[in-house]
Backbone as CSV, one residue per row, in Angstrom:
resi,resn,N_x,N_y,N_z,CA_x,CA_y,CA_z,C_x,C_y,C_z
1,UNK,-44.182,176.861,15.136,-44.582,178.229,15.406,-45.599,178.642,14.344
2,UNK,-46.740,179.170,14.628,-47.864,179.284,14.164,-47.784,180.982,14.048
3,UNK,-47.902,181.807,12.682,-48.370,183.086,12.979,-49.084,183.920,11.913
4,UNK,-49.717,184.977,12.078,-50.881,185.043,11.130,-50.777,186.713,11.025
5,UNK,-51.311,187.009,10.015,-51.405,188.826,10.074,-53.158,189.004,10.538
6,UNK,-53.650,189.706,11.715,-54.681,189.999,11.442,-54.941,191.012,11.271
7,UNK,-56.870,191.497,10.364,-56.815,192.658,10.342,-58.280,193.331,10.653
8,UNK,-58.199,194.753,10.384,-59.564,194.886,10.886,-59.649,196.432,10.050
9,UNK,-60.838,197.208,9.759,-60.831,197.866,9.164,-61.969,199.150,9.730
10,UNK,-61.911,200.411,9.478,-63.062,201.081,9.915,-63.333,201.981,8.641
11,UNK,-64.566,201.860,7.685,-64.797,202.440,6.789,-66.156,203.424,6.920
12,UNK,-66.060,203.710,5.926,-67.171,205.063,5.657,-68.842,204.619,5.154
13,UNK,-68.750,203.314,5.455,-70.111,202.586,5.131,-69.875,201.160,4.496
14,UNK,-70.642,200.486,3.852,-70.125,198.881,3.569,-69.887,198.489,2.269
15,UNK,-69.591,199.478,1.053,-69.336,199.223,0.026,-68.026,199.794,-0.534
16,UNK,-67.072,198.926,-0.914,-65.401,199.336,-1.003,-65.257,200.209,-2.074
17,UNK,-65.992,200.014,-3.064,-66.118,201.258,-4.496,-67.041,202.480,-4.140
18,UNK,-67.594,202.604,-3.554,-68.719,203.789,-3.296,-68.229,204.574,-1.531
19,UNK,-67.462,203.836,-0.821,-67.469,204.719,1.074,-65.751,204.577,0.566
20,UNK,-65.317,205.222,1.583,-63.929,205.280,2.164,-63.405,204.369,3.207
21,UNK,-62.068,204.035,2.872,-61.667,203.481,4.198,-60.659,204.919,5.436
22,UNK,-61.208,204.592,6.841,-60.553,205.451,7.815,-59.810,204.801,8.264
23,UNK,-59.457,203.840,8.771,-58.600,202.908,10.088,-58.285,201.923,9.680
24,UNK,-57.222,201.164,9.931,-56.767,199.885,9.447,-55.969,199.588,11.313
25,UNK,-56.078,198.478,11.737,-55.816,197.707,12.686,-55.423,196.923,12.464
26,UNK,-53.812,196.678,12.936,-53.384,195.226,12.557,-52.636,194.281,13.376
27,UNK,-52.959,192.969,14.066,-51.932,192.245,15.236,-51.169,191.440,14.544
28,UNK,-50.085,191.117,14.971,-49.702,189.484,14.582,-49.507,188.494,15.970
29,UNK,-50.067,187.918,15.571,-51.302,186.521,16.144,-49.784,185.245,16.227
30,UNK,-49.275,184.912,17.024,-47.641,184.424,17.075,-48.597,183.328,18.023
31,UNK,-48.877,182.047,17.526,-48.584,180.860,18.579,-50.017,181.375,19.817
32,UNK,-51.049,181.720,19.700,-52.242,181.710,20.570,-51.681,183.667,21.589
33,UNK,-50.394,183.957,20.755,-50.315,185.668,21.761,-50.099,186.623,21.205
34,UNK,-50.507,187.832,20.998,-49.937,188.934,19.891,-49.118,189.334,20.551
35,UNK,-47.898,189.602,19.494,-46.860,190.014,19.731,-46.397,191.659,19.303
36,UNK,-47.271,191.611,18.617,-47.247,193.487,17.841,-48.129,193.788,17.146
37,UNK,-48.477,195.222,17.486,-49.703,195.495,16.947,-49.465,196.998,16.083
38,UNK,-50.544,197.809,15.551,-50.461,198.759,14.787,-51.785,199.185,13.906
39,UNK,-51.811,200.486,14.094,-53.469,200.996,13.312,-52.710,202.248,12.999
40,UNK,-53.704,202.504,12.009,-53.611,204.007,11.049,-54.467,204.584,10.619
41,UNK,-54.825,205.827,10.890,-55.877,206.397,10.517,-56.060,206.977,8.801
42,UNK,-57.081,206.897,8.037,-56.388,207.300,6.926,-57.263,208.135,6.309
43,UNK,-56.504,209.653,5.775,-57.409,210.529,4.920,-57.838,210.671,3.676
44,UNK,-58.710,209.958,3.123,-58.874,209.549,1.433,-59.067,211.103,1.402
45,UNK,-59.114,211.389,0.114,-58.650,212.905,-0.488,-60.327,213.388,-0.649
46,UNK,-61.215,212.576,-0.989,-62.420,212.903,-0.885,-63.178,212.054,0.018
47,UNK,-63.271,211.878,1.098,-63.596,210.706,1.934,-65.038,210.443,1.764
48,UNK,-65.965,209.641,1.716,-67.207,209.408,1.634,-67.755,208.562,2.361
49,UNK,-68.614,209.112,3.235,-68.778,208.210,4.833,-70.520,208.333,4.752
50,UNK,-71.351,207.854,5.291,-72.720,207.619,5.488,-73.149,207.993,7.036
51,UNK,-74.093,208.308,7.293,-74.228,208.574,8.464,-74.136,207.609,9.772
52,UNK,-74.966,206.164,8.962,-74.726,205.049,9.627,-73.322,204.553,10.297
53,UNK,-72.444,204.511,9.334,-71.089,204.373,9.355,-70.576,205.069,10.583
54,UNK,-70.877,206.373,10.914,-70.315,207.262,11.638,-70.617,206.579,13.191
55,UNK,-72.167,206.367,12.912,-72.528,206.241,14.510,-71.494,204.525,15.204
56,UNK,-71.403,203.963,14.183,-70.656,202.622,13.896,-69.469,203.169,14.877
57,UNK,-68.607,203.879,14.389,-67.080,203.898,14.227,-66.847,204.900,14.996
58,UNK,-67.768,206.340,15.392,-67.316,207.804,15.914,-66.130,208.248,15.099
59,UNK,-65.977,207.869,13.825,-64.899,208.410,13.213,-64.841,209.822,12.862
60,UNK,-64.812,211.399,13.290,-65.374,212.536,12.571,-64.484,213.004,11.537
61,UNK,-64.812,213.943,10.791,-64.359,214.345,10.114,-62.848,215.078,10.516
62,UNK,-63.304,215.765,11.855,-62.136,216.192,12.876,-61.426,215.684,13.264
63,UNK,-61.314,214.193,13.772,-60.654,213.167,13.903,-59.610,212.893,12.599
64,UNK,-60.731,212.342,11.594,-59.687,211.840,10.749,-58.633,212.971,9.507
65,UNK,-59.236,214.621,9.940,-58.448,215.312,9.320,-57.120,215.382,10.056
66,UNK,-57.116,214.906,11.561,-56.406,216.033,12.297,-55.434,214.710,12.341
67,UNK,-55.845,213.813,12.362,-54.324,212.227,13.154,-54.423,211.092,11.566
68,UNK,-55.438,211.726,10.158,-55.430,210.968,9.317,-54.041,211.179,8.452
69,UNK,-53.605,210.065,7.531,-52.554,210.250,6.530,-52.680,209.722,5.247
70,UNK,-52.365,209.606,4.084,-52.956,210.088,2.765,-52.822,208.289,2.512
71,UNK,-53.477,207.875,1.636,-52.942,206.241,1.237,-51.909,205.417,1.317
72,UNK,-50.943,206.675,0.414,-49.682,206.127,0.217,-48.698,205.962,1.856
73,UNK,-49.142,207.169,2.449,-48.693,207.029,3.664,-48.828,205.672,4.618
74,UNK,-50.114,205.380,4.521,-50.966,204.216,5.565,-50.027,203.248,4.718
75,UNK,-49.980,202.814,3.383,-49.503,201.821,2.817,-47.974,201.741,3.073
76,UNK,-47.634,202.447,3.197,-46.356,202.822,3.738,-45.786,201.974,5.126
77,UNK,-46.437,202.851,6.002,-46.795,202.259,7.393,-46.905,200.469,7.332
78,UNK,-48.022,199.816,6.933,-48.575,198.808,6.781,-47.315,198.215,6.480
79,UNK,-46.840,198.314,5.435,-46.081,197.881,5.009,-44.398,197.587,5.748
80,UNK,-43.965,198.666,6.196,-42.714,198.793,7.546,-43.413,197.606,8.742
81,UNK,-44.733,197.832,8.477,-44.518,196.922,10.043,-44.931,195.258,9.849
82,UNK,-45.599,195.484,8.324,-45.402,193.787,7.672,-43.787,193.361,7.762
83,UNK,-43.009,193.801,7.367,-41.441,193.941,7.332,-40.775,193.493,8.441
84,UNK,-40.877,194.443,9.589,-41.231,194.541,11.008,-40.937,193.319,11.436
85,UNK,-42.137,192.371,10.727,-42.527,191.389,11.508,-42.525,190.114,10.525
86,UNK,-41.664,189.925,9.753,-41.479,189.116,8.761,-42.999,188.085,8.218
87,UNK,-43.439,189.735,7.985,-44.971,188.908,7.119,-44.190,189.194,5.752
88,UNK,-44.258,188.332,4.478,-44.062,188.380,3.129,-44.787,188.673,2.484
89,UNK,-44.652,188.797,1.315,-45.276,189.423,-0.314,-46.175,188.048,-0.346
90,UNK,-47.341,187.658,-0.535,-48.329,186.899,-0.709,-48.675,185.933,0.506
91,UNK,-48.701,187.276,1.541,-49.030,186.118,3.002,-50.498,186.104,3.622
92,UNK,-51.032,185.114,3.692,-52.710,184.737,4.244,-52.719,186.256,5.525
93,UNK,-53.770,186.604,5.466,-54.186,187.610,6.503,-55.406,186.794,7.071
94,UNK,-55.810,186.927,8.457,-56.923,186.875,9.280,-57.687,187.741,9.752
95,UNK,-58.885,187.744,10.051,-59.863,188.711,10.784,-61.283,188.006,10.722
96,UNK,-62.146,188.886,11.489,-63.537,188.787,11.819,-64.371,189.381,10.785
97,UNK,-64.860,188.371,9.919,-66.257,188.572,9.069,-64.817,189.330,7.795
98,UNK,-64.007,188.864,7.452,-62.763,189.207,6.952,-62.868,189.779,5.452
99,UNK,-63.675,189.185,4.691,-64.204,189.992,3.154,-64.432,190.849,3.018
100,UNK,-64.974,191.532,3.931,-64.975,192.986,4.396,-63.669,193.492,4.203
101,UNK,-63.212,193.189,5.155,-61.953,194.241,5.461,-61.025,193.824,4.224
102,UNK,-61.119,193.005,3.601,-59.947,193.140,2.450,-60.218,193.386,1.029
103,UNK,-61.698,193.795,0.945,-62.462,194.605,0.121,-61.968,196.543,0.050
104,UNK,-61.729,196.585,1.425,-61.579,197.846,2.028,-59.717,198.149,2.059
105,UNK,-59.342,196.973,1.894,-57.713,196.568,1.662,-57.380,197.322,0.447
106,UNK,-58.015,196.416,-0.016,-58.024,196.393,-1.723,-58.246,197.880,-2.095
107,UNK,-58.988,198.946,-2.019,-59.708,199.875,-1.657,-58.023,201.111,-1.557
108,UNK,-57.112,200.658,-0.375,-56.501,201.616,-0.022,-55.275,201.438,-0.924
109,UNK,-54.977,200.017,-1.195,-53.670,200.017,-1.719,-53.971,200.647,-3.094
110,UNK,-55.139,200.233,-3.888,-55.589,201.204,-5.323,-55.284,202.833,-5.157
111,UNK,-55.544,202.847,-4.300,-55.528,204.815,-3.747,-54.366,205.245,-3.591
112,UNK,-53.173,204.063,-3.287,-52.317,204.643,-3.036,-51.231,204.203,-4.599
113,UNK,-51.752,203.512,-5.492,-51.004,202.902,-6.454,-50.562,202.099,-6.464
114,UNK,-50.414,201.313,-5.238,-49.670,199.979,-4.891,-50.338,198.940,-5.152
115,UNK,-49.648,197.670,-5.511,-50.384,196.849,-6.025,-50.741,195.849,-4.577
116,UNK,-52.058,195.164,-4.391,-52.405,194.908,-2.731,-51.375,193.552,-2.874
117,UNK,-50.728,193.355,-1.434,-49.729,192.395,-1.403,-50.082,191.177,-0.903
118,UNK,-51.558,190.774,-0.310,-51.924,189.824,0.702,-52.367,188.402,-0.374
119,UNK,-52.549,187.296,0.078,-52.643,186.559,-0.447,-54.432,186.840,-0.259
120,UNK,-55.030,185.996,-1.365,-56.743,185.672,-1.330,-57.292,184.552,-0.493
121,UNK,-56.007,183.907,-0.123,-56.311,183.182,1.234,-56.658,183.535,2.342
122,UNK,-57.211,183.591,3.141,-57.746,184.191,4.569,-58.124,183.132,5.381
123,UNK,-57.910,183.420,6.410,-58.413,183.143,7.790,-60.115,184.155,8.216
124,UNK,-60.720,183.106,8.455,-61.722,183.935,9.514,-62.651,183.281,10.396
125,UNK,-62.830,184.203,11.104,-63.378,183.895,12.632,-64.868,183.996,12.728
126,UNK,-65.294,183.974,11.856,-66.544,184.548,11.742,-67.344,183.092,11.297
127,UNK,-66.250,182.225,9.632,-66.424,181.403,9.333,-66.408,180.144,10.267
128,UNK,-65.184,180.541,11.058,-64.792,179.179,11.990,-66.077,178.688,12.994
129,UNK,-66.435,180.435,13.217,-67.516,180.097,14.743,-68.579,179.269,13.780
130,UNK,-68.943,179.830,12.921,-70.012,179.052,12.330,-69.893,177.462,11.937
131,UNK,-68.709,177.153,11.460,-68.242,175.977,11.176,-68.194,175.359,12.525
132,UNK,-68.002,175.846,13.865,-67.814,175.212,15.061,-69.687,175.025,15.640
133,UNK,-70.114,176.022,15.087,-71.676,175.665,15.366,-72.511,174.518,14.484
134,UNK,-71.656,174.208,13.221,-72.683,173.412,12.803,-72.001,172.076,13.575
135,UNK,-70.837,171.785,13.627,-70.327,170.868,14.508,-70.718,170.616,15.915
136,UNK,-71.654,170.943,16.114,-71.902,171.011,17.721,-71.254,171.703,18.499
137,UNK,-69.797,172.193,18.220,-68.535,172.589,19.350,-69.044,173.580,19.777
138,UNK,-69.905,174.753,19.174,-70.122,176.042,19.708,-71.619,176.056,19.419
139,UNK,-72.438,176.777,20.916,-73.585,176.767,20.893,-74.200,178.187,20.554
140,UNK,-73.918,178.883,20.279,-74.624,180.382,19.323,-75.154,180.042,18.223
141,UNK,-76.118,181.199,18.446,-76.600,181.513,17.299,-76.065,182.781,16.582
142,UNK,-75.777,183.735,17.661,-75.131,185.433,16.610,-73.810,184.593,16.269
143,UNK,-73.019,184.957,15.308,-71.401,184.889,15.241,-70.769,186.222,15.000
144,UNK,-71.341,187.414,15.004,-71.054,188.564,15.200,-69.964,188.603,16.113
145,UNK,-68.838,189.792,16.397,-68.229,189.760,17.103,-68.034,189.935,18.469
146,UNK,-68.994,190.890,18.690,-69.191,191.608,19.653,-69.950,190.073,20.373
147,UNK,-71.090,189.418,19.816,-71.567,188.041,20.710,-70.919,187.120,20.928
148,UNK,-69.632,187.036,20.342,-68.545,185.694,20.223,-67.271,186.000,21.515
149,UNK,-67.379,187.757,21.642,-66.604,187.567,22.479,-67.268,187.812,24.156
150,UNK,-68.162,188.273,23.381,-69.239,188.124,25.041,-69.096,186.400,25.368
151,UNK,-69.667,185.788,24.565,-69.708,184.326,25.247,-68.184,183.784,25.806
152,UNK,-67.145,184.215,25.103,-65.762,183.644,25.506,-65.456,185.005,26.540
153,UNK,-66.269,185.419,26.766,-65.136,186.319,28.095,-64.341,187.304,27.717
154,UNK,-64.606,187.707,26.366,-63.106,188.463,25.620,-63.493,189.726,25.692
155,UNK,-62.632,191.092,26.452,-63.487,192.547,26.408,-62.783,193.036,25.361
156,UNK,-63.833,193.542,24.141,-63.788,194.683,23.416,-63.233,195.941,23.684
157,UNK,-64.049,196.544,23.844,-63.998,198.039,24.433,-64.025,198.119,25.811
158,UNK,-63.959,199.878,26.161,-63.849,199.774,27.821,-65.525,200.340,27.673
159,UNK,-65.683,199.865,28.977,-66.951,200.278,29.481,-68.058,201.468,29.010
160,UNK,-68.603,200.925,28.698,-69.496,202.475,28.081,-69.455,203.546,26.977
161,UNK,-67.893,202.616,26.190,-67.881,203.154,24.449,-68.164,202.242,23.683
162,UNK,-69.408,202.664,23.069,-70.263,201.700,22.035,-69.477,201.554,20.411
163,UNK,-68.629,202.845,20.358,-68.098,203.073,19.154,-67.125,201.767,18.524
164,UNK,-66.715,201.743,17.144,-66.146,200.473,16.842,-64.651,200.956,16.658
165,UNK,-63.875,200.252,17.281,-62.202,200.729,16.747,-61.769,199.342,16.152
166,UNK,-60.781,199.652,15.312,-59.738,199.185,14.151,-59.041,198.194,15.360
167,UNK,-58.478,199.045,16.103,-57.100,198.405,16.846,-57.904,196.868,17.872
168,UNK,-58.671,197.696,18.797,-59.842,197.452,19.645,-60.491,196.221,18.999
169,UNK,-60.921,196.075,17.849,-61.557,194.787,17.310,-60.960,194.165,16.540
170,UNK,-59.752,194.160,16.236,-58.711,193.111,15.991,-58.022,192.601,16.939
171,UNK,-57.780,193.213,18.500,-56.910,192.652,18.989,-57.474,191.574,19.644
172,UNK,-59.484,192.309,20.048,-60.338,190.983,20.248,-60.504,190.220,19.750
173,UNK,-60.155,189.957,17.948,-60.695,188.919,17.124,-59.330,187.937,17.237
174,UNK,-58.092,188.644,17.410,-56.991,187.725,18.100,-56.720,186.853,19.475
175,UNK,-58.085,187.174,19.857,-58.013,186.654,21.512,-59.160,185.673,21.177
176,UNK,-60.151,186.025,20.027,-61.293,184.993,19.544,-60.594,183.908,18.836
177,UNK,-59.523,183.670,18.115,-58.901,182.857,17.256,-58.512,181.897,18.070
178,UNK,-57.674,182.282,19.573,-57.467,181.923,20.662,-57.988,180.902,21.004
179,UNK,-59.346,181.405,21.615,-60.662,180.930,22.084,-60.862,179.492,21.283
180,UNK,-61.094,179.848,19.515,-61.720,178.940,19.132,-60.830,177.919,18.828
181,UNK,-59.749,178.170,18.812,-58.628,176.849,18.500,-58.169,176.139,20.018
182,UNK,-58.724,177.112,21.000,-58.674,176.236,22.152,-60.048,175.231,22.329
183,UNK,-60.903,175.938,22.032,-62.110,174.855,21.714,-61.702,173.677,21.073
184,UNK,-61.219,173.544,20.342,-61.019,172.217,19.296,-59.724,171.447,19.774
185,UNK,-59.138,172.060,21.187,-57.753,171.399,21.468,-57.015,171.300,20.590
186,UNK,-56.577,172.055,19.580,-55.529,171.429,18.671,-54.234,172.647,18.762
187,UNK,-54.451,173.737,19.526,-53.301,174.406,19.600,-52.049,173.745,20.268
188,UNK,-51.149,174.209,20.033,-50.315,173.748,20.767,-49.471,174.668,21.967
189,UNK,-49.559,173.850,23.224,-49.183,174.741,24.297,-48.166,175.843,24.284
């Protein structure tokens, strides 16, 4: 039995000391199927978002005052449903283009005082596609997410929201992990 924490993140622009983090998205990835999932919106006390960021994510200010919760809270959360789901104190996390998001990790558990619990090991999908492209296995050139799951068939969003979600692009980057370990035949049925 194969299982993984993935994650995904929606921040206030692309630098973990200077923007905020809003959203955290998280599946666990059980054997090629998620089995449980979970996102949180989160209200840093001074939030600092870029304009770019916004058009990214549609995160507003209205949004994340009205359904956001303070660090300690999200860490909180995160944490019950690591528990939840018998992820441990120094366990590998996965995601898409993944340094990111555990830059932005790193980011919330400081905010909230907690010391971050994930291992510096990671999984990512971002790396793999590329590693599967220099191998011949995969013929792209983007490894972006949004092009990785266009080519495998995998839907993102629904129709006609351009915006980026937490939940929404982790649960695709769990259906991409899928994808690419079915490429290489080595999952097991």
């Amino acid at each position: 039995m194969k299982k993984l924490l993935l994650v995904d993140t929606e921040t206030g622009g692309l630098d973990p000391v200077e923007n905020s983090i809003f959203s955290v998205g998280m599946v666990i990835w059980k054997d090629g199927k998620i089995t449980d999932s979970m996102s949180v919106v989160i209200k840093e006390p001074n939030g600092i978002v870029t304009s770019e960021a916004v058009k990214i994510n549609g995160l507003t200010r209205e949004r994340i005052e009205s359904t956001g919760v303070s660090p300690a809270e999200a860490v909180s959360k995160i944490t019950a449903f690591c528990r939840k789901n018998g992820i441990k104190w120094g366990a590998e996390i996965g995601g898409h283009n993944v340094q990111f998001d555990v830059g932005f990790l790193k980011r919330l558990y400081k905010l909230a005082g907690v010391k971050y619990p994930f291992s510096h090991r990671v999984v990512c999908t971002q790396s793999a596609a590329i590693f599967l492209r220099l191998a011949g296995y995969l013929d792209i050139n983007n490894t972006g997410l949004d092009a990785l799951c266009e080519k495998f068939g995998i839907t993102i969003r629904m129709e006609g929201v351009a915006s980026h979600d937490a939940l929404e692009d982790v649960t695709a980057t769990a259906h991409l992990l899928t994808a690419l370990l079915d490429l290489l035949n080595i999952r097991e049925g």
